[in-house]
Each structure stands twice: as structure tokens, then as C-alpha cells.
C-alpha positions as CSV (number, residue, x, y, z in Angstrom):
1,X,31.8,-41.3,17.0
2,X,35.7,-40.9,16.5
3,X,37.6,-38.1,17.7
4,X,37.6,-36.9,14.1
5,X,34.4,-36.1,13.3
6,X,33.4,-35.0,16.5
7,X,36.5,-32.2,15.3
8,X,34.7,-31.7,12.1
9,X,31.5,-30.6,13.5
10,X,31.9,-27.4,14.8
11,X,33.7,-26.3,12.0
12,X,31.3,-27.5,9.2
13,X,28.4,-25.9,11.5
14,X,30.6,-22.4,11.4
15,X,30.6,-23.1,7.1
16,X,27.0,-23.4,7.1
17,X,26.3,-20.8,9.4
18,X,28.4,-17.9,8.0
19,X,27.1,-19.2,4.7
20,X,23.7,-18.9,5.3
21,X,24.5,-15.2,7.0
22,X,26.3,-14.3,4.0
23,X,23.1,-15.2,1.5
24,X,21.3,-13.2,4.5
25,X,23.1,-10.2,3.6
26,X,23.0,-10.5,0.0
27,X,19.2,-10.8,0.1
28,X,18.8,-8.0,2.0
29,X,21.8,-5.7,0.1
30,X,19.6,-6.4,-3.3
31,X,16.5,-5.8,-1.9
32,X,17.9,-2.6,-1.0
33,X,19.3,-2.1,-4.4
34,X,15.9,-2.9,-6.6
35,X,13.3,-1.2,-4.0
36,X,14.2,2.3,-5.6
37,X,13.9,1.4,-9.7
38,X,10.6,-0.5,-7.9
39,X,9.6,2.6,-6.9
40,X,10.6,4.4,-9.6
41,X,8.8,2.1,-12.1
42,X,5.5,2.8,-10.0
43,X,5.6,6.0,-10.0
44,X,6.3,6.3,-13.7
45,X,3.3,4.1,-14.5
46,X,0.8,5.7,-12.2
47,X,2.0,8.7,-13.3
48,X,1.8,7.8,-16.5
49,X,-2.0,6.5,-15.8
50,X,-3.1,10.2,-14.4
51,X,-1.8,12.2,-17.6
52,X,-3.7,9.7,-19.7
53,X,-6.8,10.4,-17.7
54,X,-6.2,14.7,-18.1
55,X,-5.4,14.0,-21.5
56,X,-9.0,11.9,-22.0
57,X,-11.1,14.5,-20.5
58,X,-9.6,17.2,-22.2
59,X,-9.6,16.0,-25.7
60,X,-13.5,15.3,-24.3
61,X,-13.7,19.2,-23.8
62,X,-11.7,20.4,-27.0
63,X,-13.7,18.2,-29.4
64,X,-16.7,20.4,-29.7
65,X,-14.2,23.5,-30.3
66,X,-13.0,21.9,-33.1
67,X,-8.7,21.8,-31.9
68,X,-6.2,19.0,-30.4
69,X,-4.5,19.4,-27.6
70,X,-1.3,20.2,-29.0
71,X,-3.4,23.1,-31.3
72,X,-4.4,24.7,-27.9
73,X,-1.1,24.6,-26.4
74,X,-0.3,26.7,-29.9
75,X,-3.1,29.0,-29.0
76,X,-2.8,29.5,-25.3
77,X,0.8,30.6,-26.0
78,X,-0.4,32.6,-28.7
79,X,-3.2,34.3,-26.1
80,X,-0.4,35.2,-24.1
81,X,2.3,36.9,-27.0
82,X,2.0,41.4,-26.6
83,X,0.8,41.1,-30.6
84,X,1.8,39.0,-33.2
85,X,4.5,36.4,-32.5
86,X,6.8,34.6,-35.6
87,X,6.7,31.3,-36.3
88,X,10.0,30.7,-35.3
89,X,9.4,31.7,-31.7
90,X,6.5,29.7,-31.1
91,X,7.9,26.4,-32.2
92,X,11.0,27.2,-29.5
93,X,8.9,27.9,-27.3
94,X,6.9,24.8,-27.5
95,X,10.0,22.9,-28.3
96,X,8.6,21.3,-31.3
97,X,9.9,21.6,-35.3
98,X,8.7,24.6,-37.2
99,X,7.3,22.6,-39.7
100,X,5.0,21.0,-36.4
101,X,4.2,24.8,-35.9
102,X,3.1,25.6,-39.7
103,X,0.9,22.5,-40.2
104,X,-1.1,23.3,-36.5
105,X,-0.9,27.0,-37.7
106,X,-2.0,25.9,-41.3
107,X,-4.9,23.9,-39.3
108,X,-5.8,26.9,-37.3
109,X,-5.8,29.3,-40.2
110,X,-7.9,27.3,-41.5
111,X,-10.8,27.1,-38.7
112,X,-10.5,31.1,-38.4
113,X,-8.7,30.7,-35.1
114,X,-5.4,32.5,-36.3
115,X,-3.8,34.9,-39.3
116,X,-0.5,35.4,-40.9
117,X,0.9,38.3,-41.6
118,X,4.1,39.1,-43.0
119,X,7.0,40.4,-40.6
120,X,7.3,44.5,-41.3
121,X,11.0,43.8,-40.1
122,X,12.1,40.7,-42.1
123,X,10.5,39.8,-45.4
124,X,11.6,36.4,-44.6
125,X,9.6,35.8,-41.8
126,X,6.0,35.5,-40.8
127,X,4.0,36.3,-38.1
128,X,0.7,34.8,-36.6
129,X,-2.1,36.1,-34.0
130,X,-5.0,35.0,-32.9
131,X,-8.4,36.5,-34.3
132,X,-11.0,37.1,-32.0
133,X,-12.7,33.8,-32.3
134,X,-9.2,32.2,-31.4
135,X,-9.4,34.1,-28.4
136,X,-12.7,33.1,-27.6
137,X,-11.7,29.7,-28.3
138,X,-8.6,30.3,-25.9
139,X,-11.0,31.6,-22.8
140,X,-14.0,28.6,-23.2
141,X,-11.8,26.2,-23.3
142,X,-9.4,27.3,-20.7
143,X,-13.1,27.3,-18.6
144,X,-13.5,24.3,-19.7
145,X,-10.5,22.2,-19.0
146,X,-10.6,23.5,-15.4
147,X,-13.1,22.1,-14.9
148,X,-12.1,18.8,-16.5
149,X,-9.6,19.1,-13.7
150,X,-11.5,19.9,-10.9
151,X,-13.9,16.7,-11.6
152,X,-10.5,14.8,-12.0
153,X,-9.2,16.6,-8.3
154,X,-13.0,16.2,-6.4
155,X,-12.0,12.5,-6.6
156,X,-9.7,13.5,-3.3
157,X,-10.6,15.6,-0.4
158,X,-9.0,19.1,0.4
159,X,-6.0,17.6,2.6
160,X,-5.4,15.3,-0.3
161,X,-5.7,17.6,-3.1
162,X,-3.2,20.4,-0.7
163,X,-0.5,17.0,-0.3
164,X,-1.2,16.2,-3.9
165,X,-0.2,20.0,-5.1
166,X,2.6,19.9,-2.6
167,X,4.1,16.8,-4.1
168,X,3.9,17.6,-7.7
169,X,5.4,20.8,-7.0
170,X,8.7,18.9,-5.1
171,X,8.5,16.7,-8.4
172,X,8.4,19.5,-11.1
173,X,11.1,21.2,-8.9
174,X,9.1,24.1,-8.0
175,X,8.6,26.2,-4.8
176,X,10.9,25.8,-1.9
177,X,10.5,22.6,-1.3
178,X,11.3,21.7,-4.8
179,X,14.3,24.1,-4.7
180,X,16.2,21.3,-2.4
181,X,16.2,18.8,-5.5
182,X,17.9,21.2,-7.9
183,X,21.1,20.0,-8.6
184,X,23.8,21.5,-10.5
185,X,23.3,23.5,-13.1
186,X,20.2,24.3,-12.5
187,X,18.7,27.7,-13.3
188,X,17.4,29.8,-10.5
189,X,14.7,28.4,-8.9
190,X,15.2,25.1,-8.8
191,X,13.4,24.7,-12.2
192,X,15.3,22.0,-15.1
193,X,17.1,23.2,-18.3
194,X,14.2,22.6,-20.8
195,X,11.2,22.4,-18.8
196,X,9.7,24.1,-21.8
197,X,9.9,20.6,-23.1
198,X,6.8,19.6,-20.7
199,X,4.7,22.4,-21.5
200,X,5.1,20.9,-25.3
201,X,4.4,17.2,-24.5
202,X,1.0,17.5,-26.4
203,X,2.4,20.0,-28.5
204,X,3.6,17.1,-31.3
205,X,0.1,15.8,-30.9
């Protein structure tokens, strides 16, 4: 072998190996880089797989009453309203367009669950309460769909279900542990600007 490729050697061997190190690295950099959106994508989908399972097994228990999910959200809120409540209120606080409010209020009205009356203090406006078979309504179901969750739950045991709780409650940025995820902005206690909006994610229903 001539003097001048036994020259070349080394060198070409120091080519290959930093470029094989150099692919190494970038491996390893984007594996880094997708793990989290993997992770992220999981979650999203199994979470996505447990609401549809709550959401299955309580339509399941609302059928026989005769209201939707996103009516009972309407009727839980208006369970908890000191007297009649306007229209106007309950669709802010389910986040959803009055005129979502009027047709599940229309429905309700309908069913003998709720009743109108006009606003004493604004000709304009309307209110709506619920008659005393809303309320019963209201309290069997409520029965009802706890236990639709505690079937869902008795699929774990109680350390799981107390990690489980824990979890969701870092998530939904509640409790002190969820406090350490609140990031600017945030209103006291660690909870997001519009988290009325997930109390109304069967409202539009």
C-alpha cells in the first residue's frame, strides 16, 4: 500500500466516525423532541376514550328521565340558582348561545321540568326555574349518574382510584398540586380563564 493511502486512512475513518456520531445525536435530539406530542397525543386519545365511556353510561341513565346531557347540565345549574335565574345568565354560565339555552329551555318547558316567567325588573327579559318535578328529575338523576361513575371507578382499586383523583385534579389545575401548573394569568387558585367552558362541553349537546 503507498504512503498515500495509508495517510488517507485515518482521516477518512475520523469522517465516518464523527459522521456516524453526528446522525447519533440527531436521532437521539428528535427522539427527544417527538416523545412529548407522543405523549401528548396518548393522553388526548385515552382521554378522549374515558369521556366517551362517562358520556355512554350517562345518556344510559338520563334516557328513561326523558333529558340529554347537555339538558341536565341546564337543570343542575338551574337546581343550584337562589330562585329564578334569566336566560341570559344561564347560557354564560354554560358558555353556550342563548338561543342553545331557549331551545333546551323550550324542550324542558315542554316535559314540565321548567317555567318562564317574566322578569318583574326588566320587561325585556325572562326568567326560568325549575318545577318540582325538574327538581326531582335534578336529585334521581344526580343518584343515578353517581353511580354510573362508581361502576366506571370499581374498575380500579382504592390506591388507583386516590392516584387517579390526584392526577385529574393536577390536570384540571385544581388543589395544591395543580396550583404549581398555573401560569400567568391565571386566577386564584390555579384554575384557567374559562373553565366554565368544560362544565358546558355537553351543554351544545
Amino acid at each position: 500500500m503507498s504512503q498515500y493511502h495509508k495517510s488517507r486512512i485515518p482521516r477518512y475513518a475520523r469522517l465516518v466516525t464523527s459522521d456516524a456520531s453526528q446522525r447519533a445525536t440527531t436521532r437521539a435530539r428528535t427522539a427527544d423532541e417527538t416523545a412529548p406530542s407522543d405523549e401528548a397525543g396518548e393522553f388526548l386519545t385515552l382521554l378522549h376514550a374515558a369521556l366517551r365511556s362517562v358520556r355512554r353510561e350517562a345518556s344510559e341513565r338520563l334516557e328513561p328521565a326523558g333529558t340529554t346531557p347537555g339538558q341536565f347540565r341546564m337543570l343542575r345549574f338551574l337546581a343550584r340558582c337562589d330562585g329564578p335565574c334569566r336566560l341570559g345568565a344561564v347560557a354564560s354560565a354554560l358558555d353556550v348561545a342563548p338561543r342553545s339555552v331557549t331551545s333546551k329551555v323550550d324542550d324542558a318547558e315542554r316535559a314540565g321540568l321548567v317555567r318562564r316567567t317574566p322578569d318583574p325588573h326588566d320587561r325585556r327579559a325572562t326568567l326560568v326555574e325549575l318545577t318540582p318535578q325538574g327538581r326531582d328529575v335534578v336529585e334521581q338523576v344526580g343518584a343515578e349518574r353517581s353511580s354510573s361513575a362508581g361502576t366506571l371507578l370499581a374498575r380500579l382499586d382504592a390506591t388507583e382510584r386516590a392516584e387517579l383523583l390526584r392526577l385529574l385534579r393536577v390536570v384540571a389545575g385544581e388543589g395544591a398540586d395543580g396550583d404549581r401548573g398555573a401560569g400567568p394569568g391565571a386566577p386564584p387558585g390555579g384554575r384557567p380563564e374559562g373553565e366554565k367552558g368544560a362544565a358546558a362541553a355537553d351543554a351544545r349537546g
